[in-house]
LUMDRENVO-934792 format. One record per residue (C-alpha): residue number from 1; x, y, z; residue in one letter. Coordinates in steps of 0.05 Angstrom, whole numbers, padded with zeros to 5 digits. Example, Ala and Ser with C-alpha at 12.3 -4.5 7.8 and 13.67 -1.06 7.14 Angstrom:
2
SITE; drenvo; xx; yy; zz; zanu
SITE; 1; 00246; -00090; 00156; A
SITE; 2; 00273; -00021; 00143; S
% end
This chain:
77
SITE; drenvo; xx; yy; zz; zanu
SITE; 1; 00231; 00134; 00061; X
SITE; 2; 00264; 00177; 00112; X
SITE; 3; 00244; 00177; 00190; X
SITE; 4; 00259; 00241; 00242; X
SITE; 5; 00294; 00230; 00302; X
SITE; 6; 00237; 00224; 00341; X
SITE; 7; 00194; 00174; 00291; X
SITE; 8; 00253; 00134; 00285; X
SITE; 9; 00262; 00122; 00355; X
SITE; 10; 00190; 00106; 00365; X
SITE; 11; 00203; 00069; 00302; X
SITE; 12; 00255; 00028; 00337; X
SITE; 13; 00214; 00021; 00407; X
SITE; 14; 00147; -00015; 00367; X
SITE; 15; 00210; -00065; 00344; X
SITE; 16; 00239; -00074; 00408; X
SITE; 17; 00175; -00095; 00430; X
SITE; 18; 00153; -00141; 00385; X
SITE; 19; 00222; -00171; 00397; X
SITE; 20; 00205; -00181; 00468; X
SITE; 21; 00141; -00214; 00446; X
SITE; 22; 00167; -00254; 00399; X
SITE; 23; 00227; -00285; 00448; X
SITE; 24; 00189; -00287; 00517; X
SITE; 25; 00161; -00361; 00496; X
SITE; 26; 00229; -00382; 00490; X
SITE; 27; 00274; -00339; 00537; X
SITE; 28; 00213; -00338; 00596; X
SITE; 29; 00162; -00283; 00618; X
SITE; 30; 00215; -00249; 00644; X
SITE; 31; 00258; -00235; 00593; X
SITE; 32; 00272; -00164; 00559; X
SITE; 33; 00318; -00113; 00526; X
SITE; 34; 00339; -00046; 00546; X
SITE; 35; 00327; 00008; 00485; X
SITE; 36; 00393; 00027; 00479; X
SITE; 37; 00421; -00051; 00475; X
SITE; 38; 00364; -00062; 00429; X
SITE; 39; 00376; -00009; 00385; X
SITE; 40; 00443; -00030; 00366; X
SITE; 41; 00427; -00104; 00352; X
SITE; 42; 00366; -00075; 00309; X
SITE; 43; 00416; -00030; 00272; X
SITE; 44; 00466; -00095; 00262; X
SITE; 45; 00413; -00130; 00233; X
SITE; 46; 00398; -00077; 00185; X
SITE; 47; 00472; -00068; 00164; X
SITE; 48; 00474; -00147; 00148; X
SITE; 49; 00420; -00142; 00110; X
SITE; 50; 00426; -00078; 00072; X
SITE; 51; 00467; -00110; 00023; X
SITE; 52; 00414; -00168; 00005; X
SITE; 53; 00353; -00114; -00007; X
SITE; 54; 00396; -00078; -00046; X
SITE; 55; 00415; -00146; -00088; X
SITE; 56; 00343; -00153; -00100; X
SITE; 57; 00313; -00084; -00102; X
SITE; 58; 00308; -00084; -00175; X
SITE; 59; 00258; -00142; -00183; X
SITE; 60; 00210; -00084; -00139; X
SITE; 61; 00216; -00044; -00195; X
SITE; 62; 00149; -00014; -00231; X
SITE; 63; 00173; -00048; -00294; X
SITE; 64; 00166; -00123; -00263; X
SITE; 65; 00093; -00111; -00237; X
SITE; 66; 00055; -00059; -00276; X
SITE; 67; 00025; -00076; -00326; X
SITE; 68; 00052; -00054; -00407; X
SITE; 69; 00004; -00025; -00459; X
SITE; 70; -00054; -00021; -00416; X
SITE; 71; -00056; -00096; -00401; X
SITE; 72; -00109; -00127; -00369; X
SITE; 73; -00092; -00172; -00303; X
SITE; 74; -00136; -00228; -00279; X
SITE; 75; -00119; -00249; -00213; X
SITE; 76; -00165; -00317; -00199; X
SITE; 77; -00174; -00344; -00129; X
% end
């Protein structure tokens, strides 16, 4: 998945705030982030963590959940 310079940066604004959300319970009602400060951190974050979904990006692949030979699955609730 690919964003455009504009989708990513709206992209990066819905995170931003949801992040604000998220710490104004524990930082106060006043507490926020400018885009720009934001956007690195969100970027760091990514970069740490690149190299864990790529660790574990193979048990996503098509061969771990669909099914083989026309299974049948029954999922029971």
């Amino acid at each position: 998945m690919s964003l455009g310079k504009d989708e990513y940066g709206t992209f990066v604004e819905a995170q931003r705030q949801l992040h604000v959300q998220r710490m104004a319970p524990v930082m106060g009602p006043s507490y926020s982030m400018v885009y720009g400060a934001f956007q690195g951190y969100f970027e760091e974050q990514e970069r740490k963590a690149w190299s864990i979904i790529t660790r574990y990006a193979s048990l996503l692949s098509p061969a771990f959940y669909i099914p083989r030979n026309n299974d049948l699955i029954v999922v029971t609730i």
